[in-house]
C-alpha positions in Angstrom: 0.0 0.0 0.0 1.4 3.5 -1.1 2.1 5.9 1.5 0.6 8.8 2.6 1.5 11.9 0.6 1.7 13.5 3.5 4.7 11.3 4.3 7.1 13.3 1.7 8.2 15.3 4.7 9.5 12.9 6.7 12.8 12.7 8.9 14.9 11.9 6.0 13.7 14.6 3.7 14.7 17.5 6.4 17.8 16.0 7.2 18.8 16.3 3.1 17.0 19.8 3.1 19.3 20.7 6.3 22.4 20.8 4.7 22.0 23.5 1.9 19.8 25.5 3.9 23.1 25.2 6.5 25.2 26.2 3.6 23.3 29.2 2.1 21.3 30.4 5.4 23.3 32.1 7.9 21.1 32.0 11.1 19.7 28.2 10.1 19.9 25.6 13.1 19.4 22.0 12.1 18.8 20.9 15.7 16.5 23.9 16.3 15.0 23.6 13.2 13.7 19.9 13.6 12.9 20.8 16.6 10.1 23.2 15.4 9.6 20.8 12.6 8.7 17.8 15.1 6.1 19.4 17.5 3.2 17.7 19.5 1.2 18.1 16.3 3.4 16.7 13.7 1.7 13.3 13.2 -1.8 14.7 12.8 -1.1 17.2 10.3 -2.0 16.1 6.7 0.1 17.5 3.4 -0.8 21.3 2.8 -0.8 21.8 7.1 2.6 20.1 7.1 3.4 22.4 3.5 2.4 25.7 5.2 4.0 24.5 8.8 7.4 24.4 7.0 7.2 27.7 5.5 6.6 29.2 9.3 9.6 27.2 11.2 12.0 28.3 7.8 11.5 31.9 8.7 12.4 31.5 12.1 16.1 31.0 10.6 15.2 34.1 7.8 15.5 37.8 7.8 12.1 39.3 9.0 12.8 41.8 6.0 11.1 39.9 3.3 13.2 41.8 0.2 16.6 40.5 2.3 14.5 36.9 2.9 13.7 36.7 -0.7 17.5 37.1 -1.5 18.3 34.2 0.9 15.6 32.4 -0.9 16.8 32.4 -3.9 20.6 31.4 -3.1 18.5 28.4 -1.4 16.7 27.6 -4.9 20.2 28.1 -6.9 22.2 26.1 -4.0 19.5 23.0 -4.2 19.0 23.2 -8.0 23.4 23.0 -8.3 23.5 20.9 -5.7 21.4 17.7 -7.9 17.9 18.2 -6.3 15.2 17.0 -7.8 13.1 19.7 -9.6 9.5 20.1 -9.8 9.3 17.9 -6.4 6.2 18.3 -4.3 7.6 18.5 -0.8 9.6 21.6 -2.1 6.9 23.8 -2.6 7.1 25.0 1.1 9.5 27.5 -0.6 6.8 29.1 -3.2 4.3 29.0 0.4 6.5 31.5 2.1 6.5 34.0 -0.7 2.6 33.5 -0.5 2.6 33.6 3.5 5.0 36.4 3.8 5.4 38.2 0.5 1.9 39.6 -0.1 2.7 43.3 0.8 5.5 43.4 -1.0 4.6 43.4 -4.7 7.7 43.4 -6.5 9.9 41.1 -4.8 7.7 38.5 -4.3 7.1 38.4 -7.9 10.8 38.1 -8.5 11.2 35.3 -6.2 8.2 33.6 -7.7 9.8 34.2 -11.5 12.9 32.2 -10.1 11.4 29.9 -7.6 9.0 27.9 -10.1 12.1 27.4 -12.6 12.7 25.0 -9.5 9.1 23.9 -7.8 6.0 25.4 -9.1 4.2 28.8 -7.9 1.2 27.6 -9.4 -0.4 28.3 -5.7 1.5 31.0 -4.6 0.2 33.7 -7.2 -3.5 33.0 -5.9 -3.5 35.6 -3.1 -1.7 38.0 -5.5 -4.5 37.3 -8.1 -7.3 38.6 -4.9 -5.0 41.6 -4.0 -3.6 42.8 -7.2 -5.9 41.3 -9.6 -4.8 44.2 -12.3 -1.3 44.2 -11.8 -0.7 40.3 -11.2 -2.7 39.5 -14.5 -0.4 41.6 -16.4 2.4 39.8 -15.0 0.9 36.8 -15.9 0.8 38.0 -19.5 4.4 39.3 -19.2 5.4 35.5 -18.3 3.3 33.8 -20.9 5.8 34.7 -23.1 9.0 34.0 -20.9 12.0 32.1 -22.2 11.4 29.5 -19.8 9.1 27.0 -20.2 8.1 26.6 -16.4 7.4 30.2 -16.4 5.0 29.9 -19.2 3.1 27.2 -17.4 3.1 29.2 -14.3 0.7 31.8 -16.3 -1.4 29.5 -17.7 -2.0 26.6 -14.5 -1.6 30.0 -12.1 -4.7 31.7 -13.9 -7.0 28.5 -13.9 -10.7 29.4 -12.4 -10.6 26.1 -11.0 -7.3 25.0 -9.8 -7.3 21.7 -7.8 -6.3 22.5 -4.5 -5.7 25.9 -5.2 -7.5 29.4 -3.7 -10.0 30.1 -5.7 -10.4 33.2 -7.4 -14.5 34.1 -8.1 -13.5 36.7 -10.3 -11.6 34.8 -12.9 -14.4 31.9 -12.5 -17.3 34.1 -13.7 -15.0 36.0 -16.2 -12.7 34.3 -17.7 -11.7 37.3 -20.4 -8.6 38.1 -18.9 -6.8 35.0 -18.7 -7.6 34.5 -22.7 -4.7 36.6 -24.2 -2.3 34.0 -22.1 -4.0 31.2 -23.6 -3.6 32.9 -27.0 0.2 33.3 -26.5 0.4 29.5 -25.4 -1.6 27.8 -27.6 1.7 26.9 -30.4 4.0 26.6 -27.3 6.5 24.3 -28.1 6.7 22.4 -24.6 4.0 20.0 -24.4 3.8 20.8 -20.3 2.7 24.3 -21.2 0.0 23.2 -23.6 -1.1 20.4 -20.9 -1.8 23.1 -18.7 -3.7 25.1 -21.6 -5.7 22.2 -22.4 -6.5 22.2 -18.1 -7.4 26.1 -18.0 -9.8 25.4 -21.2 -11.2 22.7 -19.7 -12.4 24.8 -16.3 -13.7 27.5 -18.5 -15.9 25.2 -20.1 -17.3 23.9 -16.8 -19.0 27.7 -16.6 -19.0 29.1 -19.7 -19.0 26.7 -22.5 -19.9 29.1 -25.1 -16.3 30.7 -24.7 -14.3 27.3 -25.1 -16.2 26.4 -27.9 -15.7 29.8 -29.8 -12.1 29.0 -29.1 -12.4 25.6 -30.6 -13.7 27.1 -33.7 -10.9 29.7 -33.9 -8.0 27.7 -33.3 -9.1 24.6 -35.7 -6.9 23.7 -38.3 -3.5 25.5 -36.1 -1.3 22.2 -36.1 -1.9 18.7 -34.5 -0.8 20.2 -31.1 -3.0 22.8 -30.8 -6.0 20.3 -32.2 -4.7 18.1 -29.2 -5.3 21.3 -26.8 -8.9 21.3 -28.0 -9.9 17.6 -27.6 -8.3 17.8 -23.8 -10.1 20.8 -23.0 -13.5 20.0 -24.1 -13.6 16.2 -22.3 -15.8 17.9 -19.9 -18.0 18.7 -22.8 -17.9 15.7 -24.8 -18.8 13.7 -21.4 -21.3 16.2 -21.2 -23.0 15.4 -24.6 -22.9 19.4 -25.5 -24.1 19.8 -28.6 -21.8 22.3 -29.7 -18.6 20.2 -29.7 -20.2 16.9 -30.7 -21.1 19.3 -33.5 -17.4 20.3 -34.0 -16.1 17.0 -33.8 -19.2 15.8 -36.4 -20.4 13.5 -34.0 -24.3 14.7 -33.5 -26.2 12.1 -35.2 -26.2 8.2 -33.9 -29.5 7.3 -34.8 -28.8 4.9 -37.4 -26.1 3.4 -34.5 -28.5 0.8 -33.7 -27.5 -0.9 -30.1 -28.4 -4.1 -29.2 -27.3 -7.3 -27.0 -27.1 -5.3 -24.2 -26.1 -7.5 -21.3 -25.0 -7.0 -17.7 -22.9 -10.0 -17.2 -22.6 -9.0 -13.2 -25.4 -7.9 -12.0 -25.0 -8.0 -8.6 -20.9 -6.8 -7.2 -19.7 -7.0 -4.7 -17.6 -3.8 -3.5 -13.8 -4.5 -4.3 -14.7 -6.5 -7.5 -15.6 -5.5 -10.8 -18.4 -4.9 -13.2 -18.6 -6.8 -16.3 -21.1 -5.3 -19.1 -21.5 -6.2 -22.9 -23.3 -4.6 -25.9 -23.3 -4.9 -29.6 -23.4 -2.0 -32.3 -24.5 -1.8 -36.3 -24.2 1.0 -38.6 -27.5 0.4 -40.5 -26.6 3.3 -42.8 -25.0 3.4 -45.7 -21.9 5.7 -45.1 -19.3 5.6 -42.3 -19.8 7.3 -39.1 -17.9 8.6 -36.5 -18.8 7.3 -33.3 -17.6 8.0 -29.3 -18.4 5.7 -27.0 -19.3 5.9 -23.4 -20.2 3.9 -20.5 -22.0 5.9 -17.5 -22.4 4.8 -13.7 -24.2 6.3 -11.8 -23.6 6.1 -8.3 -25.6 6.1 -5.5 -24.7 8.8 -3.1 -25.2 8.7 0.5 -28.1 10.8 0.2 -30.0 8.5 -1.6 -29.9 10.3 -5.3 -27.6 9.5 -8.3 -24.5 11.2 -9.4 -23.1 9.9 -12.9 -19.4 9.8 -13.7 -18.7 9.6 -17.3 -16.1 6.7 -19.1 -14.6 6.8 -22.8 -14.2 3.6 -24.2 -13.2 4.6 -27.8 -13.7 7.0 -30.5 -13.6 5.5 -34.1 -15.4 5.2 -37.6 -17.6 2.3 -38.5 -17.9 1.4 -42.2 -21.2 1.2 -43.3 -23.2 -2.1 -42.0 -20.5 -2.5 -39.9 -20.7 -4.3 -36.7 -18.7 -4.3 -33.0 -19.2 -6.1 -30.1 -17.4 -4.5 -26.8 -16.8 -5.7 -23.8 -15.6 -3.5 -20.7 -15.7 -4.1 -17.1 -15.4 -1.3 -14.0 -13.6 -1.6 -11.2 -15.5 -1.4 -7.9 -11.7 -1.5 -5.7 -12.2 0.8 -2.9 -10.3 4.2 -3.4 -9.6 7.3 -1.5 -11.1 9.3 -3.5 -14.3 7.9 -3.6 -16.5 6.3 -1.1 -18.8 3.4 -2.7 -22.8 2.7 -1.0 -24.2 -0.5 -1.3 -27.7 -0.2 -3.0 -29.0 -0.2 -6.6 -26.5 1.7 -8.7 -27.1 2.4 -12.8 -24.8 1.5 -15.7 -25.9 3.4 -19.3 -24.5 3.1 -22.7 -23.7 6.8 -24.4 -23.0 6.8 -28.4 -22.4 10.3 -29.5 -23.2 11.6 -26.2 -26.7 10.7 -26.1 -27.7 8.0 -23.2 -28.9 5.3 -24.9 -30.1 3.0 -22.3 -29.7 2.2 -18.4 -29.6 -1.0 -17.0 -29.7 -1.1 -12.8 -27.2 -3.6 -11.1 -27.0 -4.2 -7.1 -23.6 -3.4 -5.3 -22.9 -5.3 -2.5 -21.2 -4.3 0.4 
């Protein structure tokens, strides 16, 4: 079984972070440090608490002058990065928390650090609060680093403006108006490192969660751009494929299945038992006579705790069928217990999407 993630600050990981912070910080104290680091309440704080309780023991050992603990900072991040440490780790991003923790009033050198700092962990978090205080000025420095030499830069401008950042602050402004962030996505959408148009792909894809009508104007404009940037529009709009929006099954000429006729529909487990798996069946004919293109689907919908249904969406393929061609598929879904989801024994539903369009549901018992 994995370990926590919370785990990635563990003994061994400050006594490796000890020594170039002894090298590079003047007033650091290894013994005093894990001795903050290791209080009563260590073991029952989780990732971020652990992540933020870093950031407060380091600047017991920094400059209470934030421009002069910026400085320090920075010779940390060179020191670590020359020094063979992993980049883009999690556990480092401590570092990019005390810029948010302790940098907010001071504008301009925190966005400095922040420009050097995510060359080394990311500041994808960090810029949030500076989004809420200085939402004018911080969005133009967003701009100003969509178009930095350095890739992770780039991606900082893009994954630091997304309305719906996992884990992230949230920032109510750029969810109901997304407007701003667009001329970053416009200088991104050709970039030539395929973490930066990931990330693109991600910002479209929480834009279309609100405001559909945006991302698929987008679609439109950017078609035809290179294989990349058509690559940026089929990640972004899963939400709206899963969704069955007419507009991008449209755009993707995927709005009529009704000569798709679906048959031999077949639960071959109709009662599982939590931990094991589904097993479902079907069969398909194109009855027309021209080839189609066809996305397939499976839907379950679970059964919450209160009782109702919430569906979760799973592509199986996307291809042509010939004309009078015929496919029989076979799938099965695991039931394994997970931590991010929490499974209630009951009736449950299983449905068959072609072309986003439901095209049947068939109930099945879970077991406890």
């Amino acid at each position: 079984m994995a370990s926590p993630l919370k785990d990635l600050y563990s003994p061994a990981f400050y006594d490796r972070f000890a020594k170039p912070a002894s090298a590079v910080l003047p007033a650091f104290n290894k013994k005093k440090f894990n001795q903050l680091i290791f209080n009563k309440d260590w073991e029952s704080k989780e990732l971020k608490q652990r992540m933020r309780h870093t950031a407060e023991v380091l600047h017991h050992f920094l400059p209470d002058d934030f421009e002069q603990a910026a400085e320090q900072i920075l010779s940390l991040v060179r020191h670590l990065q020359e020094s063979g440490f992993a980049e883009n780790s999690l556990e480092f991003m401590f570092l990019p928390d005390y810029v948010e923790l302790y940098g907010i009033e001071h504008f301009r050198s925190s966005v400095r650090c922040m420009e050097q700092v995510t060359q080394f962990t990311s500041c994808e978090f960090a810029v949030r609060p500076f989004l809420l205080r200085y939402p004018e000025k911080m969005m133009q420095q967003m701009q100003r680093w969509s178009l930095h030499k350095d890739h992770k830069v780039r991606r900082l401008a893009s994954e630091g403006t997304r309305p719906r950042l996992p884990w992230a602050m949230a920032i109510p402004a750029l969810k109901k108006d997304p407007s701003s962030a667009l001329p970053i996505l416009e200088n991104l959408k050709q970039d030539p490192s395929e973490w930066v148009r990931r990330s693109v792909a991600n910002h479209l894809n929480d834009i279309a969660k609100d405001h559909p009508q945006i991302v698929t104007a987008i679609a439109k404009k950017w078609k035809g751009l290179g294989k990349d940037t058509d690559a940026i529009i089929k990640h972004g709009c899963r939400t709206l494929l899963k969704k069955g929006h007419a507009g991008i099954l449209s755009y993707y000429g995927l709005s009529n299945s009704q000569d798709i006729q679906l048959t031999q529909t077949s639960l071959l487990t109709p009662k599982v038992r939590i931990g094991k798996e589904l097993s479902f069946a079907f069969h398909l004919h194109n009855r027309s006579g021209r080839s189609q293109t066809i996305r397939l689907e499976y839907g379950i919908h679970y059964l919450r705790q209160n009782g109702q249904h919430a569906k979760k969406v799973f592509k199986i393929s996307e291809r042509v069928l010939a004309p009078d061609e015929q496919l029989s598929i076979q799938r099965k879904q695991s039931f394994r217990l997970i931590t991010t989801r929490k499974f209630y024994p009951g009736q449950q539903q299983l449905s068959i999407i072609i072309n986003g369009q439901e095209r049947i549901t068939m109930p099945f018992i879970l077991l406890a």
